[in-house]
C-alpha positions in Angstrom: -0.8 3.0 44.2 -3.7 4.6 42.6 -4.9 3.7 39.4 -5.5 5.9 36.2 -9.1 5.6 34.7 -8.9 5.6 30.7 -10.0 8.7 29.2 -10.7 9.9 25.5 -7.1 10.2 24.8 -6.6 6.3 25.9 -9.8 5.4 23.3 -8.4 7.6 20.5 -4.9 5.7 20.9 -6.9 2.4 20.6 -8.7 3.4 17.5 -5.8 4.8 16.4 -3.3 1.6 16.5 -6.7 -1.0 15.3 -6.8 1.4 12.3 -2.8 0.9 11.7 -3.1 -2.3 12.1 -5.5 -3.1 9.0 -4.7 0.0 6.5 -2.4 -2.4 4.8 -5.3 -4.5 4.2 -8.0 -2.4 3.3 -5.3 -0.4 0.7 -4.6 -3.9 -1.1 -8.2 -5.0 -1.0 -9.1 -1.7 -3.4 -6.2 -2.7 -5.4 -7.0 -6.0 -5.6 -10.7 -4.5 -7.5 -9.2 -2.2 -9.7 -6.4 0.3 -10.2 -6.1 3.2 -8.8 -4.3 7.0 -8.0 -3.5 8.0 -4.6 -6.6 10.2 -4.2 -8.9 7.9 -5.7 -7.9 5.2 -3.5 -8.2 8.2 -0.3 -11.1 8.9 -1.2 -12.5 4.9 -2.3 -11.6 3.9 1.6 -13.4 6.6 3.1 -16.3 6.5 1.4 -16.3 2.5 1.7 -15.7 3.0 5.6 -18.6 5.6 6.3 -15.9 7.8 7.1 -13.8 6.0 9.5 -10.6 5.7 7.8 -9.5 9.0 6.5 -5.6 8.9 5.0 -3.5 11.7 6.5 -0.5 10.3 4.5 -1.3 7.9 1.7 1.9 8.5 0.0 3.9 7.1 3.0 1.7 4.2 2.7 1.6 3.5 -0.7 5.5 4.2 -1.3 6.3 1.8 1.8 3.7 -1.1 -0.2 5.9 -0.3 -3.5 9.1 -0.4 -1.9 8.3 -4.0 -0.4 6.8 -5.0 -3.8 3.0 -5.3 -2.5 1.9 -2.4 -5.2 3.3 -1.7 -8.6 3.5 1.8 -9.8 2.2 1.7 -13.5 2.3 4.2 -16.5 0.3 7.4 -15.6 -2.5 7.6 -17.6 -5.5 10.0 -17.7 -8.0 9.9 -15.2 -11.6 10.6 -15.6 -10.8 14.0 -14.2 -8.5 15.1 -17.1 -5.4 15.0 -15.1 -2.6 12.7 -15.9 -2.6 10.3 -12.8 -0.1 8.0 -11.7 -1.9 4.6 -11.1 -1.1 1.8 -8.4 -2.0 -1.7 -9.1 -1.8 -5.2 -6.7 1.2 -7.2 -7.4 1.2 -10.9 -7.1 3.1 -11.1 -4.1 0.3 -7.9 -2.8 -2.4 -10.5 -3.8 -0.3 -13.3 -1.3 -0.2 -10.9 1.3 -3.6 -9.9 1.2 -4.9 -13.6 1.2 -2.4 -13.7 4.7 -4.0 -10.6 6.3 -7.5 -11.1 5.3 -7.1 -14.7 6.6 -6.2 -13.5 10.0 -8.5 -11.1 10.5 -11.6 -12.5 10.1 -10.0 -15.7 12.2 -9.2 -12.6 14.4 -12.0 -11.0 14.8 -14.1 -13.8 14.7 -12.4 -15.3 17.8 -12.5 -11.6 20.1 -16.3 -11.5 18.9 -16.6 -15.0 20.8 -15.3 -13.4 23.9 -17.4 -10.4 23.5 -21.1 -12.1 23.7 -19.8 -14.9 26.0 -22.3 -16.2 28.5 -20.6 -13.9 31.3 -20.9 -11.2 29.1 -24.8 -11.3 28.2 -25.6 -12.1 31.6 -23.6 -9.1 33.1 -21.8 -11.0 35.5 -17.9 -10.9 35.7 
């Protein structure tokens, strides 16, 4: 049986699942600093991340945090652009879970970037 070499679509489905699997994180993180509207927080994460998360569908995302209780939808209010905004805030139990996630990620990532500049790995032998 021959095997398939990875190709750009194989990398794009990694970056795509490693960026699911923290935009729950990063969302409550610029909640936990201030309030925020959808677009403000679109636009907050993109900038913060150089580009490299860009939300295709906030309002999935932010409605899903509501509906479990991590995010509270607040009065709207005006925003510095005129328009009357509905806000989003961190709830208590948000705050919980972003303690969880943070938690694990960097004991996460801390222990893959072990394994990445292992001794078998800086000396290029497998």
């Amino acid at each position: 049986m021959k095997k398939k070499k990875p190709d750009a679509n194989d990398t794009a489905q990694v970056e795509l699942n490693l960026k699911r699997a923290v935009i729950d994180m990063l969302v409550l993180q610029l909640l936990h600093e201030r309030d925020m509207y959808v677009k403000e927080i679109v636009d907050e994460l993109e900038c913060q991340s150089g580009g490299m998360f860009k939300l295709v569908c906030p309002y999935n995302i932010i409605m899903r945090m509501v509906e479990i209780g991590y995010i509270l939808e607040l009065p709207r209010r005006i925003a510095p652009d005129g328009r009357r905004r509905q806000y989003y805030s961190i709830s208590e139990e948000g705050k919980i879970r972003l303690k969880t996630l943070s938690k694990y990620y960097h004991r996460f990532t801390t222990q893959v970037s072990k394994v990445m500049v292992s001794d078998k790995t800086r000396k290029g032998t497998s």
